[in-house]
C-alpha positions in Angstrom: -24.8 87.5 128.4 -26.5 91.2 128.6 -30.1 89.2 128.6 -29.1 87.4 131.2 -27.8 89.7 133.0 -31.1 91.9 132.7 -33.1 89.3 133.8 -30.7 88.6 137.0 -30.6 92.3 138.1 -34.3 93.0 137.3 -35.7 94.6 140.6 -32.8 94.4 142.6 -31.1 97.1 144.7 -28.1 99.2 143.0 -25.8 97.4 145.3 -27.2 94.1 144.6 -26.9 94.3 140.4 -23.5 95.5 141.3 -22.5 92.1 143.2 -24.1 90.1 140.6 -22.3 92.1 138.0 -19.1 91.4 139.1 -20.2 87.6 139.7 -21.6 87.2 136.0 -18.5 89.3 134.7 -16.2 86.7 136.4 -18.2 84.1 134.8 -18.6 85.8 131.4 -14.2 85.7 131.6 -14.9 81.7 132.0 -16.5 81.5 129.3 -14.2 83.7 127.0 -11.2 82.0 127.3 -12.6 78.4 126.7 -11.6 77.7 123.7 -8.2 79.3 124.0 -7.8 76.9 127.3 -9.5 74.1 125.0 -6.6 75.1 122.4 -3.4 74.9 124.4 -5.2 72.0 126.5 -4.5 70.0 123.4 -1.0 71.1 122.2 0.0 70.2 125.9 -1.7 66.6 125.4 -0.4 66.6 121.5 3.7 67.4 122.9 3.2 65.0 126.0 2.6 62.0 123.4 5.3 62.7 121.2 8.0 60.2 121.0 11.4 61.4 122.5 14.1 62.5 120.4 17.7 62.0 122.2 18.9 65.2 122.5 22.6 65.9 122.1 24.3 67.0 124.9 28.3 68.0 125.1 29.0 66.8 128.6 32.4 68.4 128.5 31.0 71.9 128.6 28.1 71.3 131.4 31.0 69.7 133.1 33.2 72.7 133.1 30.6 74.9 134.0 29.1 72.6 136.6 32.8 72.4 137.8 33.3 76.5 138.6 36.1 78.2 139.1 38.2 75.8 141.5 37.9 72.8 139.6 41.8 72.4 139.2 41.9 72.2 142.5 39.4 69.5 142.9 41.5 67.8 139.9 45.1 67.7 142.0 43.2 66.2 145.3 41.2 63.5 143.0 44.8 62.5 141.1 46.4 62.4 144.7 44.3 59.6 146.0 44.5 58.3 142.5 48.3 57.8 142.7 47.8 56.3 146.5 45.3 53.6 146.7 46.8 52.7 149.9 44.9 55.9 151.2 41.5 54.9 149.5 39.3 53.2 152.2 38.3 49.9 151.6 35.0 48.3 151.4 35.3 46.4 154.7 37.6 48.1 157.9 37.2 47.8 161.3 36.8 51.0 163.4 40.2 51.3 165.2 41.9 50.7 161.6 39.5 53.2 159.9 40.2 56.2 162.5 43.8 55.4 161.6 43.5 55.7 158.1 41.4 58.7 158.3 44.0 60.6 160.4 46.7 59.7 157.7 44.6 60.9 154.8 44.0 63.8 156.6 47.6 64.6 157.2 48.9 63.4 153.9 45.9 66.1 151.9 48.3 68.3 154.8 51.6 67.9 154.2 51.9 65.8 150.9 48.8 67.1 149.0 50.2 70.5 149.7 45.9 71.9 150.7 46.2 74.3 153.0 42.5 74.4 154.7 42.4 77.0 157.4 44.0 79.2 154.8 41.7 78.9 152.8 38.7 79.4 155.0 39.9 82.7 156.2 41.0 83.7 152.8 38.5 82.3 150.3 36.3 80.2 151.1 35.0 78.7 148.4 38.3 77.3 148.1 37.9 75.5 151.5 34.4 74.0 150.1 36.2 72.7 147.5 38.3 70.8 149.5 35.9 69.4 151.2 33.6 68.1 148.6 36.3 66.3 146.5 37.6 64.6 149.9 34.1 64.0 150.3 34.3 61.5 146.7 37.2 59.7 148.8 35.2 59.1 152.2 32.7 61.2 154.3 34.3 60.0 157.4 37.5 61.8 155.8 35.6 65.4 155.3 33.6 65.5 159.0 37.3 64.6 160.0 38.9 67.5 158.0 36.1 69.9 159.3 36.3 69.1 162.7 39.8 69.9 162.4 39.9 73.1 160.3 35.9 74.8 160.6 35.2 73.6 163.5 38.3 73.6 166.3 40.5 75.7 163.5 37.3 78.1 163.0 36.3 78.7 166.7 39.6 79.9 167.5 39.9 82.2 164.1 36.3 83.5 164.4 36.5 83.9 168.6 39.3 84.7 169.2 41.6 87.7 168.5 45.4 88.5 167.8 47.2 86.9 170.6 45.0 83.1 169.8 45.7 83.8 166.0 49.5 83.9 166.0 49.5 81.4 168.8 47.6 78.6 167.5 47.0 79.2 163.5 50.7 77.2 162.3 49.9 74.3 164.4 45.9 74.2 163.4 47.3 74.6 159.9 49.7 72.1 159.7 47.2 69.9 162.2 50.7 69.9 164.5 47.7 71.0 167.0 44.9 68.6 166.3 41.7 69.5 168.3 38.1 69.5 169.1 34.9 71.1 169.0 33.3 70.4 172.8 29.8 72.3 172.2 27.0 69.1 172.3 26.3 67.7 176.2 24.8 64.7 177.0 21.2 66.8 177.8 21.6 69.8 176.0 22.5 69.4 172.0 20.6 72.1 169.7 19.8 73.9 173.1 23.3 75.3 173.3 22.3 78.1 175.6 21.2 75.9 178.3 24.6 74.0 178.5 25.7 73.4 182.1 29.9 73.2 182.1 30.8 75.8 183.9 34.5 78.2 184.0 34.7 79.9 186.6 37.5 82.8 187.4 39.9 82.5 190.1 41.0 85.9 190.6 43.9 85.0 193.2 45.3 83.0 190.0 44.2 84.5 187.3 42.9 81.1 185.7 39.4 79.5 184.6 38.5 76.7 186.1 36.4 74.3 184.2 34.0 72.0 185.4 32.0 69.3 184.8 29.2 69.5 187.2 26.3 66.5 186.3 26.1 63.7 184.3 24.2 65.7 182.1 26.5 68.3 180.9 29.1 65.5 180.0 30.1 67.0 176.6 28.9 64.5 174.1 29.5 63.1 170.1 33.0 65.4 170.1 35.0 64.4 167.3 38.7 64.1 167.1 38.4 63.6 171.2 38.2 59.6 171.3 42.3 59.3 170.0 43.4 62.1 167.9 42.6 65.5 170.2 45.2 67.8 172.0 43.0 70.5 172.8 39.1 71.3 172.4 37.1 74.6 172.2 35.0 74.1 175.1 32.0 76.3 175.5 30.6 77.0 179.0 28.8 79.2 181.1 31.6 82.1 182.0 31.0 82.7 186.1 32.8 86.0 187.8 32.6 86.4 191.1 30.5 89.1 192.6 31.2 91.3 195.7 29.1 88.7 198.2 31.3 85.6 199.0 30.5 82.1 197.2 27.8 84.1 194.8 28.4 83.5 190.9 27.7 86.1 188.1 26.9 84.2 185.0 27.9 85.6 182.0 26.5 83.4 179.5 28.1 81.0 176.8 32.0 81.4 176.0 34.4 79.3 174.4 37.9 78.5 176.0 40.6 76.6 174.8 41.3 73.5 177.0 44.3 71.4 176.5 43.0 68.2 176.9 46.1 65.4 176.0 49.9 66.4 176.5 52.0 67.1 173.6 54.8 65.0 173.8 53.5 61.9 175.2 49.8 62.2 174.0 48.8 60.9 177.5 45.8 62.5 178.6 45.7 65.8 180.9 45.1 65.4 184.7 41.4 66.5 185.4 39.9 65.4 182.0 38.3 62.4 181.5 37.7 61.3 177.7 35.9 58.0 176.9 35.2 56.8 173.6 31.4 56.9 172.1 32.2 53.3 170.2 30.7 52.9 167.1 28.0 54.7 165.1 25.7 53.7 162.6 28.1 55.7 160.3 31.3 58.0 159.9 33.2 55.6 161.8 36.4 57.0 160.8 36.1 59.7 163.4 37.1 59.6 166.7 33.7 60.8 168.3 34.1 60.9 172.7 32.7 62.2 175.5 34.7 64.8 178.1 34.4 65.6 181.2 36.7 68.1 183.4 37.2 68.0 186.9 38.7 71.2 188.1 40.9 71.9 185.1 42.7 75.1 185.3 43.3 76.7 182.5 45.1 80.7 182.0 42.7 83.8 181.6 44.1 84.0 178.2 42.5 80.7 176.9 39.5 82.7 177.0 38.0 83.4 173.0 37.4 86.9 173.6 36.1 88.2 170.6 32.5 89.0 171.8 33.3 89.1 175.4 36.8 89.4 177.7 37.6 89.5 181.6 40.8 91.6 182.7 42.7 90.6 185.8 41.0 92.4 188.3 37.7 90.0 187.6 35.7 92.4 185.2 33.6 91.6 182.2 34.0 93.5 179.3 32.2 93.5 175.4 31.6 95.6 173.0 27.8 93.6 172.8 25.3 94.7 175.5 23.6 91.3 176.1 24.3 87.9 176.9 21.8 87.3 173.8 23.6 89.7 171.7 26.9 87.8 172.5 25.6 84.2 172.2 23.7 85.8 168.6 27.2 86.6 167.8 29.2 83.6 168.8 27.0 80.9 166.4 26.6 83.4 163.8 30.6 82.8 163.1 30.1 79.4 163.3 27.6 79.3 160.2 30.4 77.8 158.0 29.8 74.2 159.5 26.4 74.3 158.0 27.6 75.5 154.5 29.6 72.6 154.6 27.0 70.0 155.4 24.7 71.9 152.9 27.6 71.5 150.4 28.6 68.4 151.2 25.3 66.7 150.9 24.4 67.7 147.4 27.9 65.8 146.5 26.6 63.1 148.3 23.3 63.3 146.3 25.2 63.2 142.8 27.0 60.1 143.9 23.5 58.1 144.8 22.3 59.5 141.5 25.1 58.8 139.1 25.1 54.9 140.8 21.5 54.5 140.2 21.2 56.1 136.7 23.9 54.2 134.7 23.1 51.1 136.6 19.4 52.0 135.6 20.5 52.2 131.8 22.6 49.6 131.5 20.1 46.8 133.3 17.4 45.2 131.1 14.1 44.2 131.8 11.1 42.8 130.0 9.8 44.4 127.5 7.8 43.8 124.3 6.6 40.3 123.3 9.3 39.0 121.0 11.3 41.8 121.3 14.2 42.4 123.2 14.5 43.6 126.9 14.5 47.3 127.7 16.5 49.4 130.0 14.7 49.4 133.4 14.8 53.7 133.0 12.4 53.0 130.1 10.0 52.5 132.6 7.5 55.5 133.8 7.7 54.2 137.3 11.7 54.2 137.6 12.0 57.7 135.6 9.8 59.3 138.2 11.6 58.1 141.0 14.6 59.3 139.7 14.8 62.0 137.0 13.4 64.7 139.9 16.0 63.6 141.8 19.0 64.3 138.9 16.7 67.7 138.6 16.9 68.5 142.2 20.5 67.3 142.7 21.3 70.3 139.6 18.9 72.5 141.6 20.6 72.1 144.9 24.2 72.6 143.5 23.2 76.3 142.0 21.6 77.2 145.4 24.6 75.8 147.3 27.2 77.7 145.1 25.0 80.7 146.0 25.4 80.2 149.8 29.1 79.7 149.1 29.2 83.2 147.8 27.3 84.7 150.2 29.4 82.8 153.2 32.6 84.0 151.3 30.8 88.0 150.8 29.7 88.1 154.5 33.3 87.3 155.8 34.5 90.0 153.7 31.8 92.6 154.3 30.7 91.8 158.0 27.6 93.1 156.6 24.6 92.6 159.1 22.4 92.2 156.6 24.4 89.4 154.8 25.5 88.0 158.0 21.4 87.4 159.1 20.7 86.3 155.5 23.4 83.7 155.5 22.7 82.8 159.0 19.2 81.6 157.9 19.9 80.8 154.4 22.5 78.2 155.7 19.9 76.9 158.0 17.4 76.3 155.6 19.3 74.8 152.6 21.3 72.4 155.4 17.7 70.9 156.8 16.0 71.1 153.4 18.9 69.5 151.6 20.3 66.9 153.9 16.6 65.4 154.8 16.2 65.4 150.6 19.7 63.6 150.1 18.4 61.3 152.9 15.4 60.1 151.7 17.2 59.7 147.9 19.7 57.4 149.1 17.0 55.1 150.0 15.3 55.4 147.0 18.5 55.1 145.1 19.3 51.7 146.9 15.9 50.1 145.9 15.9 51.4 142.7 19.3 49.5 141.9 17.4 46.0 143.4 19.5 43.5 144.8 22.7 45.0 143.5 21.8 48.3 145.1 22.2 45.7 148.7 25.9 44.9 147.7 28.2 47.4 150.2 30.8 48.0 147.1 28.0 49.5 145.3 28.1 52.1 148.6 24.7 52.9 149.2 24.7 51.3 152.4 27.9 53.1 153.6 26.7 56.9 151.7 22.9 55.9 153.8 24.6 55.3 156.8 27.3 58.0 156.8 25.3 61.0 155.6 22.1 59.8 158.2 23.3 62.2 160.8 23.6 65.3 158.5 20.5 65.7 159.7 21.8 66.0 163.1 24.3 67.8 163.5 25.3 71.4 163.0 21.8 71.5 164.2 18.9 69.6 164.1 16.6 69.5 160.8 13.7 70.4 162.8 15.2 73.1 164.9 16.9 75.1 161.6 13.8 75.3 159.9 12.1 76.8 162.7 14.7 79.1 162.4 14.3 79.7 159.2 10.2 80.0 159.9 11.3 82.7 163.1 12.9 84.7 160.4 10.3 84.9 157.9 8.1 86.2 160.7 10.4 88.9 161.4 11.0 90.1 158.0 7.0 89.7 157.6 5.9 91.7 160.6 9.5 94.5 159.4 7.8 95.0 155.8 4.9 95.8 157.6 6.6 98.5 159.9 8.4 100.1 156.5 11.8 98.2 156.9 13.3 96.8 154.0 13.9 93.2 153.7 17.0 91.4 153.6 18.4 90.0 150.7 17.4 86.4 150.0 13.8 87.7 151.1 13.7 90.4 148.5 10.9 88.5 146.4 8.1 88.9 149.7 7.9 93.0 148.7 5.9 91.7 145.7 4.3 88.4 146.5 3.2 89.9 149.8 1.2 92.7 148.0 -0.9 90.1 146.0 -1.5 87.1 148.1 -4.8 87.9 149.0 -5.5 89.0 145.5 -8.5 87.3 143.6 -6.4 84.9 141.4 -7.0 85.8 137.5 -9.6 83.1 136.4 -8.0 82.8 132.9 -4.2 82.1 134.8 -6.1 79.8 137.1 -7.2 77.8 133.8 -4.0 78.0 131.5 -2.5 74.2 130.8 -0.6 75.2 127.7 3.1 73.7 126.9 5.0 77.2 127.0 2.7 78.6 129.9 4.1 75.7 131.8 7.8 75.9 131.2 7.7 79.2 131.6 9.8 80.5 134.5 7.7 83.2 135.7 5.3 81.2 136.2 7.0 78.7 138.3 8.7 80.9 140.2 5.4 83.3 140.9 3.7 79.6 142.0 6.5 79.1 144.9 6.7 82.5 146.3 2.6 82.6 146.2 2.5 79.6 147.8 5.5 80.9 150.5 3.4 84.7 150.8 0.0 82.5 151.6 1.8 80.7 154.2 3.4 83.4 155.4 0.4 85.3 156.0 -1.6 82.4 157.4 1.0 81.5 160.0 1.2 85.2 161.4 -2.8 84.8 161.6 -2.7 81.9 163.3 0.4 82.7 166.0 -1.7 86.1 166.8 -5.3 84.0 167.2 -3.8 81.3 169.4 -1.2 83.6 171.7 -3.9 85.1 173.6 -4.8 82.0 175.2 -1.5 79.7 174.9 1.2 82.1 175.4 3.8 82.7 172.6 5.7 79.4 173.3 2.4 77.6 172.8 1.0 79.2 170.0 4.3 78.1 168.1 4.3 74.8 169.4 0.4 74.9 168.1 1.2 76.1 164.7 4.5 74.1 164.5 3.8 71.9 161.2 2.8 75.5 159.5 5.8 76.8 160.3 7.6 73.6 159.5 6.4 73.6 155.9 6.5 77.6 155.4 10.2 77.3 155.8 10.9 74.4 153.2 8.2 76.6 151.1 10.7 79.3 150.6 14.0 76.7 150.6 12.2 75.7 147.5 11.8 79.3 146.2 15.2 80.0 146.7 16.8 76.9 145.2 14.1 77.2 142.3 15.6 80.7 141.7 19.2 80.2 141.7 18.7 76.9 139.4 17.0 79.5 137.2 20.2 81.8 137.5 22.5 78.9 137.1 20.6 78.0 133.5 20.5 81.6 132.4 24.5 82.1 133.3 25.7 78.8 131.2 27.2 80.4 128.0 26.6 76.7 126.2 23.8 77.3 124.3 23.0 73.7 124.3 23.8 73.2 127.5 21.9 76.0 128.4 18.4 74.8 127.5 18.9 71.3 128.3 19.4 72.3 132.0 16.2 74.6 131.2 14.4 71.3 130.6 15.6 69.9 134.3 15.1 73.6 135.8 11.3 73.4 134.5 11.4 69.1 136.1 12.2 70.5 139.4 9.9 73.4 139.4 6.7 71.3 137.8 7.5 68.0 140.0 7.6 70.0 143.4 4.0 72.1 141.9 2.7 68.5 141.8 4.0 67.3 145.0 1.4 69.9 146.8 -0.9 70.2 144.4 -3.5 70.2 147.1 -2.1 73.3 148.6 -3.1 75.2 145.0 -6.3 73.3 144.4 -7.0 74.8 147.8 -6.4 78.4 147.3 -8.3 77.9 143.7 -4.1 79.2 142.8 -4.5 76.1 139.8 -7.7 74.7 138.3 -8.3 70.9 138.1 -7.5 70.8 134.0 -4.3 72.6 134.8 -3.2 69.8 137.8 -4.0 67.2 134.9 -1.9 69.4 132.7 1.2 69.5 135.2 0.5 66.0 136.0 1.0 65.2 132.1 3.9 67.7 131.4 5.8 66.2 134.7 5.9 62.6 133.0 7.1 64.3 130.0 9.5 65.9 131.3 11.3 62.5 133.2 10.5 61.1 129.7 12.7 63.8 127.8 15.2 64.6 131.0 15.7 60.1 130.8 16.9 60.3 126.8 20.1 62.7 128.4 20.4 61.4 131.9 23.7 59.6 131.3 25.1 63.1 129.6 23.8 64.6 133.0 25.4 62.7 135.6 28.4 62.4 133.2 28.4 66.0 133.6 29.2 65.5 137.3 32.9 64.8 136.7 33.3 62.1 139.3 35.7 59.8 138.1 34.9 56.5 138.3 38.2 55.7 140.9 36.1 57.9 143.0 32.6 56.7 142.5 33.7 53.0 143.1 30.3 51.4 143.1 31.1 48.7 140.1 27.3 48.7 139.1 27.9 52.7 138.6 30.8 53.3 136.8 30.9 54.7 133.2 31.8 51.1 131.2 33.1 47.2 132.1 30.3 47.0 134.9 29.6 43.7 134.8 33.5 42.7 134.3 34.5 44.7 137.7 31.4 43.6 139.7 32.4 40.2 138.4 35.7 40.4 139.5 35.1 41.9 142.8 33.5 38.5 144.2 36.6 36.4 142.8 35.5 35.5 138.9 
């Protein structure tokens, strides 16, 4: 190397040999560590060959742990529906009959069940989320119905309101003697809450709101529990004062009132509200979704939710918030707990899919060797890899939810702003991230099952078509993440200005500083078996890839606002910011799975979820693989080496998948997809068709 280098620097200027001396150094480094890249090149081909050896797995133990600390409670709600069939929904049921026997499961979980909900969600939460995933093993329709009750109409008034609405309205709510809605959506304005139109305006002379319906647009839209079961309804609309010229409107901004909507005796509806019925949905047809409208509907000056804004009787606006912005900030950031929920929720709709699809995948045969007998259609490469990442993500998703659960249940304590803003985005991201995952794996669940996947009492029609709008609501997928991307930005352009950043962004102080770094040529190269599974690694390859991103968008936002205007440049650089955001979702869940397998005291346990924790990691390194080859992050023999080490993986992660999804703990009078359950398959899909 010192000949050549001679010979290339011969004649040259100082600053010249200098360049090439760093180029032929690089170079020299190459060539240095090629036979250590040659060595671990072949132990990673030598362990991706080796045959399997079942592992032994104690599912009892991951169980428990998977279970956490409220899984007694989970227990009593299962073995209640256990010891009523009568409340378990049936495979077929017309709409009417299943709002009907929604509203009685929700009232016996009430007042039989003994659950106390809104208790809980002040309280503890994590005890509400509990709740609301094991109801979610008896019917989704059954859940939305129970949050639209309790987080939604019960959390509006709790998290709005003040003193006088709390021990007004919190026994009834509780005891759902005062069932009631969420009236936020309109007909032209969903995720866009801040250009609703329904307006309440004071009447000083009477000391009342009167709400108002005033197009067809602002027709309040998809409002559960309105159709049949609602007495009242949060409404939010625009809060109008009068001002000191006649027929001239202050606007105030966004507020939520309570609005008796159906009389309590009778249940016949109020005069002045309208309420149709939205008919039915491609899902969740166990709620009561309508539409309202209100025509001059008086309500008193007290109905107002004054938490973040109040009017006294003399007509004057008062807050402890200086803007309309500040207040409307304020408002949806205590309603983040519908997201957690959806968040939640999902994952439990992703271990059902996955537990269906896995035993029915080991238990049906398929070809095989000639003269030999069939094989399990999970002893095929293609099926693994269709669904061991999933059974990887689904354990991924449940340690990142559990950690948004925490932080829910620490910001409602603390009313820390910093916690409040990271659980604000954090809820946004894991609810778009997760739900559009779960979506798309349902899907692939149902054809991996064949024809038997088509059957509705295996349920992946029903868990497809009643999960489809958690994309939807609680915000659209699309919209959170851009939230999610707007945050980012801030934090990125605060580290910049010497702020600290907030919690769940901590890991940007580092991979901020080295993004632009010249990636280490001998990292760039490494393929070998514990360089790959090791978490450092992994982790340092999603929050590079995040940093990169990061810093690319804020390039691109400051080029292209010059010319377009800041609404353009973002509408310019929309699929960036799209795919920044699920870049860090995937840090963050890739970082609290790594947390989740370093906390289970099971030593066995422990490193068999390592072996799912280093699945989800690799698979989603593959996924983009293009993104790294690009930044010259991961060298082609290193992609092959992934590429290899990701089969592997699905290889080893298939000999324990039926300990895994065992390890879920859904019984199977809950899963209730005959092709899915733990034994007697056959026998009970038999049976359900008359043999």
């Amino acid at each position: 190397m010192a000949e050549i280098r001679e010979k290339v620097c011969a004649g040259e200027s100082e600053a010249t040999r200098g360049c090439a001396r760093r180029r032929l150094e690089r170079l020299a480094s190459h060539l240095h560590a090629s036979s250590h890249l040659l060595e671990e090149a072949q132990l990673s081909r030598s362990v991706c060959s080796r045959v399997t050896v079942k592992r032994p797995l104690n599912s009892a133990a991951l169980s428990t742990y998977m279970a956490g600390e409220y899984s007694a409670l989970r227990d009593k709600i299962v073995q209640f529906f256990l010891e009523r069939p009568s409340l378990l929904t049936p495979v077929e049921i017309a709409k009417d009959e299943h709002r009907e026997l929604t509203m009685r499961q929700v009232l016996a979980v009430v007042r039989e069940c003994g659950i106390r909900p809104l208790q809980y969600l002040l309280q503890e939460p994590g005890k509400y989320f509990a709740v609301t995933e094991a109801v979610g093993l008896v019917d989704l329709s059954l859940g939305i119905k129970l949050g639209v009750q309790f987080s939604l109409w019960g959390g509006s008034v709790m998290n709005l309101g003040t003193k006088k609405h709390h021990d007004k309205y919190f026994a009834g709510i509780d005891n759902v003697d005062y069932p009631g809605c969420f009236a936020m959506t309109e007909l032209h304005h969903g995720s866009n809450v801040q250009g609703i139109e329904t307006t309440a305006t004071f009447d000083k002379a009477k000391d009342e709101f009167v709400v108002n319906t005033p197009n067809d647009g602002a027709t309040k839209w998809w409002i559960g529990n309105a159709a049949v079961h609602g007495k009242f309804a949060s409404v939010f609309a625009r809060l109008l004062l009068p001002s000191g010229e006649s027929n001239v409107k202050v606007d105030m901004g966004v507020h939520a009132f309570i609005v008796p909507i159906r009389h309590m005796e009778d249940h016949s509806v109020l005069p002045g509200v309208d309420i149709r019925d939205c008919g039915y949905k491609v899902g969740l047809n166990g709620v009561d979704n309508g539409a309202l409208r209100f025509h001059n509907v008086r309500i008193p000056r007290e109905n107002l939710l004054n938490r973040f804004g109040d009017v006294s009787e003399d007509g004057q606006y008062s807050s402890s918030l200086p803007t309309s912005n500040k207040r409307f900030a304020a408002t949806l950031g205590e309603l983040v707990g519908g997201r957690v929920g959806l968040a939640d929720g999902s994952v439990g709709v992703l271990k059902i899919a996955a537990t269906i699809a896995i035993r029915y995948s080991l238990l049906r045969q398929q070809f095989g060797p000639p003269n030999q007998p069939e094989i399990s259609i999970l002893d095929y490469q293609s099926q693994q890899q269709k669904l061991m990442p999933m059974l990887a993500s689904a354990y991924g998703f449940h340690f990142a939810t559990k950690y948004l659960v925490k932080q829910y249940s620490e910001m409602k304590i603390s009313r820390d702003e910093a916690v409040i803003a990271d659980v604000h985005a954090l809820s946004a991201g894991l609810k778009s991230y997760i739900t559009s995952y779960t979506a798309k794996a349902l899907s692939i669940c149902r054809e991996s099952c064949g024809g038997h996947g088509y059957a509705a009492v295996n349920r992946f029609g029903s868990l497809r078509n009643d999960h489809d709008i958690f994309q939807t609501f609680e915000g659209d997928n699309t919209v959170l993440l851009q939230q999610v991307a707007g945050d980012l930005l801030r934090q990125y352009k605060a580290k910049f200005q010497g702020s600290s950043l907030s919690v769940t962004w901590n890991y940007l102080r580092e991979s901020m500083g080295t993004y632009l770094s010249q990636t280490n040529p001998v990292a760039t190269h490494r393929e070998g078996y514990g360089h790959l599974r090791d978490s450092a690694f992994q982790l340092d390859a999603f929050r590079y890839r995040t940093a990169r991103l990061l810093h690319t968008a804020a390039l691109r936002l400051k080029k292209h606002s010059g010319r377009l205007g800041s609404f353009g440049a973002w509408n310019r650089c929309l699929n960036h910011l799209l795919t920044l955001a699920e870049s860090h979702i995937e840090s963050v869940v890739l970082a609290k799975f790594i947390d989740g397998v370093n906390g289970c005291q099971d030593k066995q346990a422990r490193g068999l979820l390592k072996l799912l924790c280093d699945l989800y990691a690799l698979d989603r390194i593959w996924e983009d693989i293009g993104t790294y080859r690009n930044q010259d992050y991961i060298a082609p023999n290193k992609a092959k080496a992934i590429q290899r080490l990701v089969e592997h993986l699905c290889h080893e992660v298939r000999g324990v998948s039926k300990e895994f999804v065992d390890a879920f703990g859904i019984p199977d009078s809950m899963l209730r997809a005959p092709i899915g359950l733990q034994s007697g398959q056959y026998t009970e899909y038999a049976q359900y068709i008359g043999f």
